[in-house]
N, C-alpha and C positions, 0 to 999 in steps of 0.2 A: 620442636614437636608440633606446635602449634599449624606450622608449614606444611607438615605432613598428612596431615588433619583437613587442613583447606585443602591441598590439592585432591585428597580425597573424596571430598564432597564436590569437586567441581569436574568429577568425573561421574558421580551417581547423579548429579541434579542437573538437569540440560536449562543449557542457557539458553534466555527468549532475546535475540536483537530487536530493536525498534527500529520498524521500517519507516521509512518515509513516505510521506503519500501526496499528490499532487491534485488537487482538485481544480477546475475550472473550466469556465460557459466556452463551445466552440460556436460558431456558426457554422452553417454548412459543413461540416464534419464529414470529410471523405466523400463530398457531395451529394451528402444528404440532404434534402433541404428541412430548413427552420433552424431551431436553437436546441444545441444538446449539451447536457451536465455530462463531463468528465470526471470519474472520479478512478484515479491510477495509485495502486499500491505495490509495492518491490514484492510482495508475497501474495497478492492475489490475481496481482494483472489488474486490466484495464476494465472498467463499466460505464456504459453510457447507457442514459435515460433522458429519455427526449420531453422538450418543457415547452418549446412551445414555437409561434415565427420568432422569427431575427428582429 
């Protein structure tokens, strides 16, 4: 009964997976110049924010 019961809740409550996410300094990123933060997520995509020269 119990089985029943889970599976029924794991159809009303949506499952969150944890993404992974990759962060770090490029230089010249795509041949940008200077130094840019990477910060890459499976569910957001990619962000870059620029910090400063190489």
């Amino acid at each position: 009964m119990s089985r029943l019961i889970d599976r029924m809740i794991d159809r009303i409550v949506p499952k969150t997976t944890a993404s992974a996410c990759d962060y770090r300094d490029v230089c010249n990123a795509a041949g940008h110049p200077g130094l840019w933060w990477r910060e890459c997520c499976a569910q957001t995509g990619c962000k870059w924010t620029y910090v400063g020269s190489c």
